[in-house]
N, C-alpha and C positions, 0 to 999 in steps of 0.2 A: 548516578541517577537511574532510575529504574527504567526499564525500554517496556515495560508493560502497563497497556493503557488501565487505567482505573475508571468503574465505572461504580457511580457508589447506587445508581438508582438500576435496578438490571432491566427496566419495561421505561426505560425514558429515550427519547429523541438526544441525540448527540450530534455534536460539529468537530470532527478531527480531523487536523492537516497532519501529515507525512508527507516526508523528503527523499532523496537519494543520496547518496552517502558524497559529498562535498558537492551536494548541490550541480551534481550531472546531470546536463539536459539529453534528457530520454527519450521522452515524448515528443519529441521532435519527429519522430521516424511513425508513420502509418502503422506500423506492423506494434511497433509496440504501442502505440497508444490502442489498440483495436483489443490487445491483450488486457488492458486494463477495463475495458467495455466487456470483453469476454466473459469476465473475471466476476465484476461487479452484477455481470445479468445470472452468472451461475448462483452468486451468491444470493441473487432477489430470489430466483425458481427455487431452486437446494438448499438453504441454510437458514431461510426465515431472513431475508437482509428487507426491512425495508426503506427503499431509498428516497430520502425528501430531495435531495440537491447534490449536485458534485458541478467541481471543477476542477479539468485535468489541466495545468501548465506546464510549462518543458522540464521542471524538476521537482513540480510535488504535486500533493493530489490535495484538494479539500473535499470533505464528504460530511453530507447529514443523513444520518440514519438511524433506525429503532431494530435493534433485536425480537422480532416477534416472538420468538424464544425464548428470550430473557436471557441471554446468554452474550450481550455485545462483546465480551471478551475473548468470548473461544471463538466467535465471527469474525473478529478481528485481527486474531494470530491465524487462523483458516486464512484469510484471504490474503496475510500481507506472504503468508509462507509459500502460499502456493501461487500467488502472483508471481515475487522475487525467482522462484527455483523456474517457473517458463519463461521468465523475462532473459534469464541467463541462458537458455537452453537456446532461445531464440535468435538470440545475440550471436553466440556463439557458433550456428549453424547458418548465421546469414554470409551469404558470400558478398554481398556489396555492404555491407557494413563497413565501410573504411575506418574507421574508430574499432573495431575489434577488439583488437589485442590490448590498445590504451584501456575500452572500457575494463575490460576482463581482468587487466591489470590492477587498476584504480578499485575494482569491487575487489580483489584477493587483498589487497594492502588494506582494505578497510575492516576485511574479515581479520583480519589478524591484529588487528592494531586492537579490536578488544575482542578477546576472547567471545563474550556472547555475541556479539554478531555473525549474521550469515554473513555469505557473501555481497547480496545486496541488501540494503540498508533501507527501510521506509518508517525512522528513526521518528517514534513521538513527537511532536512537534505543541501538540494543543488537545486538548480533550475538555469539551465544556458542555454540559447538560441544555438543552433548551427545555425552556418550558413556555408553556403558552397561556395565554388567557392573562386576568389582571393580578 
């Protein structure tokens, strides 16, 4: 199955969930959930994101958003790349992280186990066009 979203309208409103790679709760932790608000606000100012709705739970993310750009797919390999690569930086450099080395583990076993994945995984889940009006 393909891990890149499809978007067949490029100027429509979208609803996609992404997960972590076996459903690892993340966002349980301040620091990283603050990373995904980071992430999302850079992406509204810098990348044309714009956002109708999100919600962060402890192991995936739902988001509605429009590429003002027209371009929801490079907005969306932008954000999931550069989310995943700080979320791991952050992990990794927290000292009270007790799950460290498990999480660190569990994201390099996932990296491997298929080749195209990174290390951390916010693996398609759903991609559905909204549209509005009757």
């Amino acid at each position: 199955m393909s891990r890149k979203y499809k978007f067949a309208e490029k100027n429509g409103a979208y609803f996609v969930s992404f997960a972590t790679v076996y459903w690892i709760d993340i966002f349980t932790r301040v620091d990283y959930f603050d990373t995904i608000i980071e992430s999302l606000e850079y992406c509204r100012k810098n990348k044309g994101m714009e956002i109708y709705g999100y919600c962060i739970m402890p192991s995936h993310i739902h988001l509605i958003f429009r590429s003002s750009l027209g371009n929801p797919s490079g907005l969306m390999r932008d954000f999931k790349g550069f989310t995943s690569r700080k979320m791991l930086k952050i992990i990794a450099e927290n000292p009270q992280e007790s799950r460290k080395e498990w999480l660190l583990w569990m994201f390099e076993k996932a990296g491997k186990k298929k080749a195209m994945l990174k290390k951390v995984n916010f693996g398609n889940k759903t991609t559905n066009l909204l549209k509005f009006g009757h």
